[in-house]
C-alpha positions as CSV (number, residue, x, y, z in Angstrom):
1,X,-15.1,2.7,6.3
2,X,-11.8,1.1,5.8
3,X,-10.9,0.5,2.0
4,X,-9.5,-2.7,0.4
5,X,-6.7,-1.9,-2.3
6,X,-5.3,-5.3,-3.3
7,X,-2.0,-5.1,-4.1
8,X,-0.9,-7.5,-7.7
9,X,2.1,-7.6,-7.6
10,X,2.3,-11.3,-6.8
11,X,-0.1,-12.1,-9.8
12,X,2.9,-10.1,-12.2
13,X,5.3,-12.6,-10.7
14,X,3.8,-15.5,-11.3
15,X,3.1,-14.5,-15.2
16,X,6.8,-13.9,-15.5
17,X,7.9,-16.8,-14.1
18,X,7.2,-18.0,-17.9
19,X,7.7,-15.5,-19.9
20,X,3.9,-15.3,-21.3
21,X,0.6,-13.5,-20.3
22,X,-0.6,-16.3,-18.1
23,X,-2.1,-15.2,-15.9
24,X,-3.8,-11.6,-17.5
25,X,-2.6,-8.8,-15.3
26,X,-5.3,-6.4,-16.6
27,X,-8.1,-9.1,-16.3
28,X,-7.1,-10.2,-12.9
29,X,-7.4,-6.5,-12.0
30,X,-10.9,-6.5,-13.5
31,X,-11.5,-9.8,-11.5
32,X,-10.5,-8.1,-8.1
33,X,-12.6,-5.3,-8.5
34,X,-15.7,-7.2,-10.0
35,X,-15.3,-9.3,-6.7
36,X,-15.4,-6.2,-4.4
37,X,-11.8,-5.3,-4.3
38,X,-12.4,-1.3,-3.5
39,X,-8.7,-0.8,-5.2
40,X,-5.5,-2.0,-7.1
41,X,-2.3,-1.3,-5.4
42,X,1.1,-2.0,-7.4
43,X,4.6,-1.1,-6.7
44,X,7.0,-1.2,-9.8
45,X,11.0,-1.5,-9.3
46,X,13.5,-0.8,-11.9
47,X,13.8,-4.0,-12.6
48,X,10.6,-4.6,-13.6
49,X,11.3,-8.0,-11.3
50,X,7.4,-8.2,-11.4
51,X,5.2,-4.9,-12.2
52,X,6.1,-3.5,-15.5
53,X,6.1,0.0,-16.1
54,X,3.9,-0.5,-19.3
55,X,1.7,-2.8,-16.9
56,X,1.0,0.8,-15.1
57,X,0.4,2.6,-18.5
58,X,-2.5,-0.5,-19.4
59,X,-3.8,-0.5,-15.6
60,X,-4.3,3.4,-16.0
61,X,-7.0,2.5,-18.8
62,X,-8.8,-0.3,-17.0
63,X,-8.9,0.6,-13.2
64,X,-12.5,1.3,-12.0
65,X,-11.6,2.1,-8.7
66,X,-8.7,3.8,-7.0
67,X,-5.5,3.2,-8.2
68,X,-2.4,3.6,-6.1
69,X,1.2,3.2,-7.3
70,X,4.1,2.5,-4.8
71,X,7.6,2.6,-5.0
72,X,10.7,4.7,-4.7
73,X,10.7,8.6,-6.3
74,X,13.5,7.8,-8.8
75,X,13.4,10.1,-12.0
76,X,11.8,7.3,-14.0
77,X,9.2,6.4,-11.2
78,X,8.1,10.0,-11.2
79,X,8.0,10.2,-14.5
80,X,5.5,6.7,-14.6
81,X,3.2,8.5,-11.9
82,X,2.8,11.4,-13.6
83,X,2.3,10.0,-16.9
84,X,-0.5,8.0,-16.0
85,X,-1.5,10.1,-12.6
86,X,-3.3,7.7,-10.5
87,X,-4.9,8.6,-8.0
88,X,-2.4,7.8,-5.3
89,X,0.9,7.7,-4.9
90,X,2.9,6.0,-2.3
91,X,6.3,7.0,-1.6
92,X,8.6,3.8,-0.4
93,X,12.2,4.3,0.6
94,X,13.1,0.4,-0.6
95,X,16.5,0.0,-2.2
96,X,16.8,-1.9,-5.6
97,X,18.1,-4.9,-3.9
98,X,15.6,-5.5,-1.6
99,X,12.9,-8.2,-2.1
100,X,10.4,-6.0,-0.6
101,X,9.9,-2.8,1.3
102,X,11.8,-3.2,5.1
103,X,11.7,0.3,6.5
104,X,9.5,3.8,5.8
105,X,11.2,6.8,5.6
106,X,13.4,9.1,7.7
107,X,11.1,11.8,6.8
108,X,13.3,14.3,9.7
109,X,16.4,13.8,7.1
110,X,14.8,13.6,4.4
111,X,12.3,16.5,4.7
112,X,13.2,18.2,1.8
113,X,13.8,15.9,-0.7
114,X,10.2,14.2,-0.2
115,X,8.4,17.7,0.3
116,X,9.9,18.5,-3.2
117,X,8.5,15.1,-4.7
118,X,5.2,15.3,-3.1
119,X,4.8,19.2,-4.2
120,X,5.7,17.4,-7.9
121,X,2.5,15.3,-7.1
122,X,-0.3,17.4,-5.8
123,X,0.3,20.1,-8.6
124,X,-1.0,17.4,-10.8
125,X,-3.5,16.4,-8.4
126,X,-2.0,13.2,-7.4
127,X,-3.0,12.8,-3.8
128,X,0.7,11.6,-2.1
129,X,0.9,9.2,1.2
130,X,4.4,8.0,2.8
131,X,5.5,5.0,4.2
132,X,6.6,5.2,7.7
133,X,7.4,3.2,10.5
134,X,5.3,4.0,13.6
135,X,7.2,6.2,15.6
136,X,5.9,9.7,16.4
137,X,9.0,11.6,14.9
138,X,8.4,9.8,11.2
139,X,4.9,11.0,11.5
140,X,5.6,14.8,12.9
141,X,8.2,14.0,10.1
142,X,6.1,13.7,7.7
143,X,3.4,16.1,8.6
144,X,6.6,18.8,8.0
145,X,6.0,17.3,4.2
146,X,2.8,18.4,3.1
147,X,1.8,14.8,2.2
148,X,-1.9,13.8,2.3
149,X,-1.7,10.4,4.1
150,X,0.9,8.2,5.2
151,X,1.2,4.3,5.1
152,X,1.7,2.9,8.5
153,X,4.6,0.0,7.8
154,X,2.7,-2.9,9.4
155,X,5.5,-5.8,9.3
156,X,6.5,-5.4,13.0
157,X,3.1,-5.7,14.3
158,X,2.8,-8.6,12.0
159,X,5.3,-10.6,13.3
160,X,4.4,-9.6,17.3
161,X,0.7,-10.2,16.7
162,X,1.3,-13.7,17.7
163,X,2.9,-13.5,20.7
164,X,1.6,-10.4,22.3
165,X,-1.4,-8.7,19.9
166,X,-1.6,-5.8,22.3
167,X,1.9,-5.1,22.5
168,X,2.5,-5.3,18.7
169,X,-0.1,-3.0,18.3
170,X,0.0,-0.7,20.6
171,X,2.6,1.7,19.0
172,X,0.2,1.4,15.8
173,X,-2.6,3.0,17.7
174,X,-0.6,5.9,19.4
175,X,0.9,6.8,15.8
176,X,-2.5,6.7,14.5
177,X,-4.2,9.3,17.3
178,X,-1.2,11.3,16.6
179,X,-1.9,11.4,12.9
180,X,-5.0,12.2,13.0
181,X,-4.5,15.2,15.2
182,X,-2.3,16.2,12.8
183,X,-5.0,16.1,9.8
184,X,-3.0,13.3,8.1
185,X,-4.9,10.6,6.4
186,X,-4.1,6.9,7.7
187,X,-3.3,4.0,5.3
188,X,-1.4,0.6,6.2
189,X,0.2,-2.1,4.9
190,X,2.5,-5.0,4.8
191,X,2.2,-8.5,6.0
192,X,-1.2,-8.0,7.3
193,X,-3.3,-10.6,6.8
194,X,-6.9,-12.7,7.5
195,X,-5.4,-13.6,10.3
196,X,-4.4,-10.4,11.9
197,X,-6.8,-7.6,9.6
198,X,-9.8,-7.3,12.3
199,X,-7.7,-6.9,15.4
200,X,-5.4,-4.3,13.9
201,X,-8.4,-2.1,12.5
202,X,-10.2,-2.6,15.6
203,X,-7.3,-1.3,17.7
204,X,-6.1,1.6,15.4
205,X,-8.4,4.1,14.9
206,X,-9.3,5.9,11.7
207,X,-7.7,3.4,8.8
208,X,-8.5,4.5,5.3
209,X,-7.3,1.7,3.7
210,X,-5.3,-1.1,3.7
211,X,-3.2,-2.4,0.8
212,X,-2.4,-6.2,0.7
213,X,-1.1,-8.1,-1.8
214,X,1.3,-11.4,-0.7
215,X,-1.0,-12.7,2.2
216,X,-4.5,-12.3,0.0
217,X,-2.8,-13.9,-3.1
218,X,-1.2,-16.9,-1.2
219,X,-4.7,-17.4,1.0
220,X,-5.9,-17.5,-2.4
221,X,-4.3,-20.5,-3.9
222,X,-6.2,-22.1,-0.8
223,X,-9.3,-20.7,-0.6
224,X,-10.2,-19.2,-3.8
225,X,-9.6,-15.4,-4.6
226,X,-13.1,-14.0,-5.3
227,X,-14.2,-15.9,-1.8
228,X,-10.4,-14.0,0.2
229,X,-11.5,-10.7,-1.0
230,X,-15.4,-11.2,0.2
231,X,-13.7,-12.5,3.9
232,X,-11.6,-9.1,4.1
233,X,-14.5,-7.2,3.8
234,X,-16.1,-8.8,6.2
235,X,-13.5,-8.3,8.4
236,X,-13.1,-5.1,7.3
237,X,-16.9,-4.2,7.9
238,X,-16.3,-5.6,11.9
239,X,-14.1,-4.0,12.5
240,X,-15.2,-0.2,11.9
């Protein structure tokens, strides 16, 4: 069965937008998880724009579930994961200037330099997943890593989804046979949404989990967030 990590990075934003604790990361956290959220997903940057890197140290001590950290293997973003060793780490090639992720990884080029993270990783028992786009390379790619899972990068199918579902998709399903002959674990993520979920994990085979963070929270402000989470799952559950 498909897993639910929801991503709160959105929820950081929003208490810095003034400068206080309003609204409680760590509670909110507790929230998601008390209303069925099967994991927290966060994805620090250096500048701490939203997720702070003391918000990963707290989170460490409260998470009941599985807790995956994203972002970019920069010394100090190492460091962070293996100080509080979650239980996964996603590896995200986004520059410091982006608003959010917008590509996975080259993982032909850059091979070596994410086999020596990820080897980092699992000698602390950290299980490691990459974000790539879905194109058969990236995943042979990655494979050549020694990484447990990889994140299929979702935003293309996203924004196809509407105008031809099985085209968008279609490359998402190839990757995803392909992955799983391969003995790589499947995880996905980005822009996916109530919308979109049950068709995607009803046309790509063996998804994990999914991670989702902007479309839940803004369906939130509508609909109420204990009541989004409960219609993910349900979606979820359809689907497989």
């Amino acid at each position: 069965m498909t897993k639910l990590s929801v991503n709160i990075n959105k929820i950081a934003t929003l208490r810095n937008a003034r400068g206080g604790n309003m609204p409680n990361l760590l509670q909110m956290a507790k929230d998601i998880e008390e209303f069925g959220g099967q994991g927290i997903t966060i994805h620090p940057r250096p500048d701490e724009r939203h997720i702070r890197y003391q918000d990963a140290k707290d989170l460490t001590k409260i998470v009941t579930t599985e807790f995956n950290i994203e972002g970019n293997p920069i010394p100090k973003f190492i460091d962070l994961v293996l100080e509080t060793k979650p239980h996964q780490v996603t590896l995200v090639p986004d520059a410091i200037t982006n608003i959010t992720s917008n590509a996975g990884w080259d993982t032909v080029t850059h091979q070596h330099f994410l086999t020596d993270v990820i080897n980092e990783f699992k000698k602390n028992n950290i299980r490691t997943s990459v974000f790539v786009d879905p194109n058969p390379k990236m995943i042979e790619g990655a494979k050549a890593t020694g990484t447990d899972r990889i994140e299929l990068y979702t935003e293309t199918f996203a924004k196809g989804y509407k105008n031809n579902n099985l085209k968008a998709v279609k490359p998402y399903t190839e990757c995803a046979l392909l992955a799983s002959q391969l003995h790589l674990g499947i995880n996905a993520g980005h822009d996916l949404s109530l919308d979109n979920i049950h068709f995607f994990l009803e046309n790509v085979p063996n998804v994990l989990e999914v991670s989702i963070g902007h479309a839940l929270i803004c369906e939130s402000l509508y609909l109420g967030l204990e009541n989004v989470i409960q219609m993910y799952l349900r979606k979820i559950v359809l689907a497989n």
